[in-house]
N, CA, C and O atoms as a MOPAC input file, in Angstrom:
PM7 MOZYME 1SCF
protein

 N     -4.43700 1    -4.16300 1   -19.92500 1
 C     -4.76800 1    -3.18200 1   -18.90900 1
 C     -3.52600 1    -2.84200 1   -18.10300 1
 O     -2.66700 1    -3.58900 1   -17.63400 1
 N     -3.63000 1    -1.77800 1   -18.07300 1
 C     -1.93300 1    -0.97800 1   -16.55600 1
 C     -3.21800 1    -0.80700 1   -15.48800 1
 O     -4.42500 1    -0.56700 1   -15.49400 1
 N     -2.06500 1    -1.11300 1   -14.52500 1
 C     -2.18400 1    -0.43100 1   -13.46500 1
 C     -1.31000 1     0.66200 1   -12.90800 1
 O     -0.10800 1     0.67600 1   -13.17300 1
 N     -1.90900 1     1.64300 1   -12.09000 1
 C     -1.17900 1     2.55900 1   -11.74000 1
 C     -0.46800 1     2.13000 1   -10.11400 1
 O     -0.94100 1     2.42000 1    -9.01500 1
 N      0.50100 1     1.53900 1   -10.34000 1
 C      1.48700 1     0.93700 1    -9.00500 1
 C      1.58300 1     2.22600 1    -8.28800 1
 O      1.64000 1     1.86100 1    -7.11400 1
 N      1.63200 1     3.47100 1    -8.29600 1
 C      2.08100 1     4.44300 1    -7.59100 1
 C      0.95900 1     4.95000 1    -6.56700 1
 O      1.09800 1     5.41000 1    -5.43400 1
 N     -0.22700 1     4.71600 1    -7.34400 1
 C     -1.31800 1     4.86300 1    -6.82300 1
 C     -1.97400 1     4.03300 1    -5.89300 1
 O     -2.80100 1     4.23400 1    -5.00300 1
 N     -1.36100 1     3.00900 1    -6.35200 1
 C     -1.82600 1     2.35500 1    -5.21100 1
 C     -0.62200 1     2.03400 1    -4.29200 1
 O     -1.04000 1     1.64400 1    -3.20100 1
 N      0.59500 1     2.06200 1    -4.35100 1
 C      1.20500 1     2.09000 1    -3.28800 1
 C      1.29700 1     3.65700 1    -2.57300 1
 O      2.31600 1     3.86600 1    -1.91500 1
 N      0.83800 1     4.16000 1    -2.61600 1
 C      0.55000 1     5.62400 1    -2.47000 1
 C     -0.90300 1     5.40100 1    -1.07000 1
 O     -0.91200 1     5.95400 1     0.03000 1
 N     -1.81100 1     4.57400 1    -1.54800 1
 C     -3.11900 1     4.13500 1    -0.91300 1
 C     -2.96600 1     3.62100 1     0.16700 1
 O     -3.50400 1     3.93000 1     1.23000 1
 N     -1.93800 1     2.49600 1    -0.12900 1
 C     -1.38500 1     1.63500 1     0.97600 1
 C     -0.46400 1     2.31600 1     2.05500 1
 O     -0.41400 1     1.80100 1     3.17200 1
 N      0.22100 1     3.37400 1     1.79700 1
 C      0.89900 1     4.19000 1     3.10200 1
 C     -0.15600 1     4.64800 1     3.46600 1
 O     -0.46800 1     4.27400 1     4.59600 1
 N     -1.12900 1     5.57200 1     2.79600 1
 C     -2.12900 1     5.94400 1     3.38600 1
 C     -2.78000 1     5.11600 1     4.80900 1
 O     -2.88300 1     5.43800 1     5.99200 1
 N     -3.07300 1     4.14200 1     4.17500 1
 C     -3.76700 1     3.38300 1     5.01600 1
 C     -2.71900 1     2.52600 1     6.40200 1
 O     -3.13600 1     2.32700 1     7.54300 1
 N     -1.99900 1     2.32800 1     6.13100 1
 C     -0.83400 1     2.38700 1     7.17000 1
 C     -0.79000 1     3.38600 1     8.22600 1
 O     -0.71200 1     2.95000 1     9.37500 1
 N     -0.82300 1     4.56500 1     8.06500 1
 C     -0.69800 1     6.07100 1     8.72100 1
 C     -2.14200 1     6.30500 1     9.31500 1
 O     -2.46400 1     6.65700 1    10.44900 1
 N     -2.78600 1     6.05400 1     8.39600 1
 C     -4.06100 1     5.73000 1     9.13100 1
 C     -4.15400 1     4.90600 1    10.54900 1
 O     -3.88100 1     5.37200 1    11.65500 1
 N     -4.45200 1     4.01900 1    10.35600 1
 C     -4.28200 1     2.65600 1    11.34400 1
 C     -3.42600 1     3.43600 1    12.38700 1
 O     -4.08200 1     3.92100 1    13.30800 1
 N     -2.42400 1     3.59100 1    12.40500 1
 C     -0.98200 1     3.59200 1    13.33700 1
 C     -2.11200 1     4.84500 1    13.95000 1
 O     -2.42900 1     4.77900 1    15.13700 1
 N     -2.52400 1     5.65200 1    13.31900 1
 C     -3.02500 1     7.17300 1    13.88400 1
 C     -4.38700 1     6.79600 1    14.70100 1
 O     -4.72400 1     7.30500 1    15.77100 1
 N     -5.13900 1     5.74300 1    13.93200 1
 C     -6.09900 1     5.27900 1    15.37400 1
 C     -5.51400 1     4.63200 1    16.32700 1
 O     -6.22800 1     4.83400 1    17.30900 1
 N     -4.81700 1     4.10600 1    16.57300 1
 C     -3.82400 1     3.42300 1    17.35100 1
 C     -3.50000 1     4.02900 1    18.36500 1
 O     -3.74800 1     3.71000 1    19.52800 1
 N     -2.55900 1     5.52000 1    17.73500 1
 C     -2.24100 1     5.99600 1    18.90900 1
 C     -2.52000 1     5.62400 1    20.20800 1
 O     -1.77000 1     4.74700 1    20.63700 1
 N     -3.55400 1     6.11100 1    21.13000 1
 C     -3.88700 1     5.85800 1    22.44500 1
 C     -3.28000 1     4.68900 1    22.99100 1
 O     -2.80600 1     4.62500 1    24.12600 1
 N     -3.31100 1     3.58900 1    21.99300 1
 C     -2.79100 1     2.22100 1    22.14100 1
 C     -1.41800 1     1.94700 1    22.35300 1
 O     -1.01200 1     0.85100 1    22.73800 1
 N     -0.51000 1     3.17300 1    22.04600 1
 C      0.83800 1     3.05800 1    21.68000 1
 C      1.20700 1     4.11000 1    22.41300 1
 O      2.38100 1     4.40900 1    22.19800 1
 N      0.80000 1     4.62500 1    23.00300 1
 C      1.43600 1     5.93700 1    23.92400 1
 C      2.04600 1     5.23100 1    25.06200 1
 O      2.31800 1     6.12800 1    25.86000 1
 N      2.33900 1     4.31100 1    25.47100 1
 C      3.44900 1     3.57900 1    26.53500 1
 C      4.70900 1     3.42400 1    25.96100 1
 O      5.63900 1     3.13000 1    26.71200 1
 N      4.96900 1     3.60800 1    24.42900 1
 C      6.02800 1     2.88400 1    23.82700 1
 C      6.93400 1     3.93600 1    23.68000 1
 O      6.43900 1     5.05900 1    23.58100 1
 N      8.45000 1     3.80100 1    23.63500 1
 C      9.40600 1     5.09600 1    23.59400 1
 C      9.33300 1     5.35700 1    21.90500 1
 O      8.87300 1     4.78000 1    20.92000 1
 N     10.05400 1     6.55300 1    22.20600 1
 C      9.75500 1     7.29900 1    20.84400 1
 C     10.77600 1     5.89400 1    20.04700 1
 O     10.00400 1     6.10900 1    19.11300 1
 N     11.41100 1     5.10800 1    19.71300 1
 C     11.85600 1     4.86000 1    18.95700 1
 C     11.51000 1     3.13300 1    18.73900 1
 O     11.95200 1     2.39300 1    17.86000 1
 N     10.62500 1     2.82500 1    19.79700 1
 C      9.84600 1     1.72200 1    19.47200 1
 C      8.36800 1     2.00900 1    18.86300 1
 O      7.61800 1     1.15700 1    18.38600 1
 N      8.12900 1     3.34000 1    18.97900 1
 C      6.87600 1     3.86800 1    18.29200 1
 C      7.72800 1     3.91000 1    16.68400 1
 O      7.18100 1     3.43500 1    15.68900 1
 N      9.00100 1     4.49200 1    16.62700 1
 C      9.14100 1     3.83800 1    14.67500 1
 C      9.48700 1     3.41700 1    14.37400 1
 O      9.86500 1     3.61600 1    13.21900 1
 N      9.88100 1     1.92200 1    15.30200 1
 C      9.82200 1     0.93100 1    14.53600 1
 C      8.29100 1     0.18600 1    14.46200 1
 O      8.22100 1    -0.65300 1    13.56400 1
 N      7.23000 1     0.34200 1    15.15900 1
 C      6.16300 1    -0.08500 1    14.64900 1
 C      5.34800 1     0.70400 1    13.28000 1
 O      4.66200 1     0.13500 1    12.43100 1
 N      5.64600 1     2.10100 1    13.36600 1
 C      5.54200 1     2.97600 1    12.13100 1
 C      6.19600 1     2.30400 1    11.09800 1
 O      5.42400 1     1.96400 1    10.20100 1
 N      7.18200 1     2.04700 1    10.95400 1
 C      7.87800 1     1.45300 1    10.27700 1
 C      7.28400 1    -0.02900 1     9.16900 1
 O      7.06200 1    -0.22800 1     7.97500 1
 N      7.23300 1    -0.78600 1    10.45400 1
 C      6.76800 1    -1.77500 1    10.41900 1
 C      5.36600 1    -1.96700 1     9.24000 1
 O      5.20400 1    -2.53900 1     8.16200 1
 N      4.41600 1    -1.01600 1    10.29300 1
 C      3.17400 1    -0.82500 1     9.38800 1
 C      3.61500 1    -0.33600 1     8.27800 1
 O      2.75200 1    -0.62400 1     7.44900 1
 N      4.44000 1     0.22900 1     7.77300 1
 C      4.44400 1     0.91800 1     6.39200 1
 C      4.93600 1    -0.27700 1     5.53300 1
 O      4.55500 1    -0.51300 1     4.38700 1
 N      6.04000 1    -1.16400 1     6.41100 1
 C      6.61900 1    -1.38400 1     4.88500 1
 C      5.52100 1    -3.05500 1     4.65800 1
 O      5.15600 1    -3.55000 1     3.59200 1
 N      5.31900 1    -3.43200 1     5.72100 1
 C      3.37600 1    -4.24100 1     5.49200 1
 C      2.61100 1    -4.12900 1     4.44800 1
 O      2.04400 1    -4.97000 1     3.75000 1
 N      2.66900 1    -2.71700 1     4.41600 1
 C      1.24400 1    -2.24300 1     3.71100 1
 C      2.07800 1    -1.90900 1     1.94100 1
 O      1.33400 1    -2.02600 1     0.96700 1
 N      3.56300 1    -1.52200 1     1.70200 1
 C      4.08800 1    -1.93100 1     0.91100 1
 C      3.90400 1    -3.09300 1     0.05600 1
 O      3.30000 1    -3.20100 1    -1.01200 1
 N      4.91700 1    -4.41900 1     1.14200 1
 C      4.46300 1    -5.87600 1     0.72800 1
 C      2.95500 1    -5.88200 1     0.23900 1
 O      3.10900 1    -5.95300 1    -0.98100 1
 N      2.19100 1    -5.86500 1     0.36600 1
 C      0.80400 1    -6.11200 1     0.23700 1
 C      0.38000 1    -5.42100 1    -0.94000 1
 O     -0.59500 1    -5.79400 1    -1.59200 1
 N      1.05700 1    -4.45700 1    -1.22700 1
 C      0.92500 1    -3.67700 1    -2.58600 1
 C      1.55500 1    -4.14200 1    -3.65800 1
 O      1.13100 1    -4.01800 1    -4.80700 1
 N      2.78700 1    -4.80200 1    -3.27700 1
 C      3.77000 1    -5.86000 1    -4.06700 1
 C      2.90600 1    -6.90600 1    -4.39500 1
 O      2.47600 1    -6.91300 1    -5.54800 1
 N      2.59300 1    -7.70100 1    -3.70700 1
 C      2.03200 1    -9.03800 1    -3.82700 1
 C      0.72900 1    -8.67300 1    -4.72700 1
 O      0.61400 1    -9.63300 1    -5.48900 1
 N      0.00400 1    -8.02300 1    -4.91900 1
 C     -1.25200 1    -7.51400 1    -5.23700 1
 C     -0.81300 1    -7.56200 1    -6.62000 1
 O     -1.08000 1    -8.39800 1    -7.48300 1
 N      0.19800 1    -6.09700 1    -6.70300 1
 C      0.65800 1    -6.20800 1    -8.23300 1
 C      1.48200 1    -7.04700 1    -8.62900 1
 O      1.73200 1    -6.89800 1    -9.82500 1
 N      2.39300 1    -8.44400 1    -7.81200 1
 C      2.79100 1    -9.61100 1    -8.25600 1
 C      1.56600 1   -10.65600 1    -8.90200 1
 O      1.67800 1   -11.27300 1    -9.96200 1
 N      0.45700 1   -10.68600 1    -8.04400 1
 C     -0.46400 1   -11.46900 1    -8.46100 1
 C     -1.59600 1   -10.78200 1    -9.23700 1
 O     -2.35700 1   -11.67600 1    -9.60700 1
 N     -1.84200 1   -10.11400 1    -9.46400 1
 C     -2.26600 1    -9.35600 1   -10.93200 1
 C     -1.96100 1    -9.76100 1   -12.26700 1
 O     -2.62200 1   -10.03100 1   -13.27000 1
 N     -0.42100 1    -9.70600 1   -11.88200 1
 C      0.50800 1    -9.82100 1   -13.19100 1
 C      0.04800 1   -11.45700 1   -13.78500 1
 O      0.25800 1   -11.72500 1   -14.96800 1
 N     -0.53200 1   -12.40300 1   -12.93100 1
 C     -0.56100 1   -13.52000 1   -13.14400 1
 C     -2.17400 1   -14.32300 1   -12.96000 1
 O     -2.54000 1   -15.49700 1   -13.02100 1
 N     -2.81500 1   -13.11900 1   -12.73000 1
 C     -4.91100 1   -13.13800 1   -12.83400 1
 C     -4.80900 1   -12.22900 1   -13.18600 1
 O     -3.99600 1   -11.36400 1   -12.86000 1
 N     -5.80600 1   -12.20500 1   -14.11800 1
 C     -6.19600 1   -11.41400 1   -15.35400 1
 C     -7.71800 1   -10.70100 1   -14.61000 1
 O     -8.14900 1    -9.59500 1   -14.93600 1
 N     -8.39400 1   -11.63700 1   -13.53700 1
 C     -9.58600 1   -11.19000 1   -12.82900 1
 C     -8.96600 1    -9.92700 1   -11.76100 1
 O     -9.56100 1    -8.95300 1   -11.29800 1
 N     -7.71500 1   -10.31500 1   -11.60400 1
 C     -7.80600 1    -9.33700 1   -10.29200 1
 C     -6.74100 1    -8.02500 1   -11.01200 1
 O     -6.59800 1    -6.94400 1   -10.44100 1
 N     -6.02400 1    -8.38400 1   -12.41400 1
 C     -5.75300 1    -7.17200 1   -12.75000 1
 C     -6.76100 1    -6.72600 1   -13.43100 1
 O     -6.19400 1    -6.26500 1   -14.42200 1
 N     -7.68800 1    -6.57900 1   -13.55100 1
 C     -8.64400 1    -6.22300 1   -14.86000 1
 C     -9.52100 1    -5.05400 1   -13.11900 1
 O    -10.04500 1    -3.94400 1   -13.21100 1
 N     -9.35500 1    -5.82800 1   -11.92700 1
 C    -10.20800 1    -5.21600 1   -10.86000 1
 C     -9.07400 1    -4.18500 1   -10.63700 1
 O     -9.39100 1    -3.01900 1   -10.86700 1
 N     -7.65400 1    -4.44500 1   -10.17800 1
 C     -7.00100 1    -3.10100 1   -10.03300 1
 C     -6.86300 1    -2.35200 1   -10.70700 1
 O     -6.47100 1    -1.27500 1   -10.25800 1
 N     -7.12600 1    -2.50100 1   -12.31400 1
 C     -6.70900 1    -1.83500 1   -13.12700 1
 C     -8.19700 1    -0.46400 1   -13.17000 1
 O     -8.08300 1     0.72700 1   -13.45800 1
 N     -9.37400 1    -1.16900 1   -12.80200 1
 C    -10.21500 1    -0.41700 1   -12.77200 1
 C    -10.48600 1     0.54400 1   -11.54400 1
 O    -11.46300 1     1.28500 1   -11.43300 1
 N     -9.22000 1     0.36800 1   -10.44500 1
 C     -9.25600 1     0.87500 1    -9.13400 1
 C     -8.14600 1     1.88600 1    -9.32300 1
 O     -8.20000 1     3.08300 1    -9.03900 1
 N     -7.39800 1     1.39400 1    -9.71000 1
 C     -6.28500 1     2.14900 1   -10.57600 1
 C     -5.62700 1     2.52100 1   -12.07400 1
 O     -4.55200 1     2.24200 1   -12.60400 1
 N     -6.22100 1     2.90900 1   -12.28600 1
 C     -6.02300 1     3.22100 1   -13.89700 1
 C     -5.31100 1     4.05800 1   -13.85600 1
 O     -5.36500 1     5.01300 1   -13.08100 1
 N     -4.04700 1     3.73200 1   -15.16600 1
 C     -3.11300 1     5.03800 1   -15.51900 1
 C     -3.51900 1     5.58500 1   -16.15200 1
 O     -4.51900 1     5.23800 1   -16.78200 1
 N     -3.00700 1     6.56600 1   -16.27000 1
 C     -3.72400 1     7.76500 1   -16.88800 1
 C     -2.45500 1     8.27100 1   -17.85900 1
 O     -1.34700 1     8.11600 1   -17.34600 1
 N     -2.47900 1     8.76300 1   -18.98300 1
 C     -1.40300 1     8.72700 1   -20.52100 1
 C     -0.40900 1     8.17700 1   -20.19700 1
 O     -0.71900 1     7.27600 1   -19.41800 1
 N      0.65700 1     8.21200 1   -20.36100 1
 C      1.62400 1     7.79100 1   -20.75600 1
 C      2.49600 1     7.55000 1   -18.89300 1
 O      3.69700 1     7.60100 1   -18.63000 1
 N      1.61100 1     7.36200 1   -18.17900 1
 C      1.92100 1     7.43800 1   -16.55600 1
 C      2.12300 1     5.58900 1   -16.43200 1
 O      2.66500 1     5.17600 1   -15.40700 1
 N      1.85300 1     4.98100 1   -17.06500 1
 C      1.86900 1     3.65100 1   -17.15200 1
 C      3.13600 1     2.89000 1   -15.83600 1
 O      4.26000 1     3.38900 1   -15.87600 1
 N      2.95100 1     2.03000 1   -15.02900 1
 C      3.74200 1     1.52800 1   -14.25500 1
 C      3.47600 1     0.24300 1   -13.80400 1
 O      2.42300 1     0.10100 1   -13.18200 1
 N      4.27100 1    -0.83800 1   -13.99200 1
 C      3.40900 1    -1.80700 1   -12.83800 1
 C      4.97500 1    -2.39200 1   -11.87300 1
 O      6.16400 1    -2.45400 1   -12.18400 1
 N      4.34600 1    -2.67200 1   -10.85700 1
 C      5.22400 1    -3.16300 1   -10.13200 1
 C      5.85400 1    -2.40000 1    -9.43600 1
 O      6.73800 1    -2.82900 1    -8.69400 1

């Protein structure tokens, strides 16, 4: 089984940008350049976590067989890692 790494690190900024965007209200005290480094922050988080996912995939067959069905490549789009 592939997984499509793009897709799901693609998911994971998503969801980063997300978060930070409910947040806002929460973060409107902070100067513009401590607001990106927490942008920041959250992104490259939600990166790692996409790493580790497809590090430990590579090595359970249960949890790549689950990303692979969350993410499936599609022809010759094949990627992992």
């Amino acid at each position: 089984m592939r997984i499509d790494a793009e897709a799901l690190r693609h998911d994971a900024a998503q969801v980063s940008s997300e978060r930070i965007l409910r947040k806002r209200r929460r973060l409107r005290g902070l100067s513009p350049a401590e607001l990106l480094v927490v942008e920041q922050t959250a992104e490259a988080v939600g990166q790692a976590v996409a790493s580790c996912l497809l590090e430990s995939a590579a090595a359970d067959a249960s949890l790549e067989a689950v990303l692979a069905g969350l993410y499936p490549t599609v022809g010759n789009a094949a990627a992992r890692g």
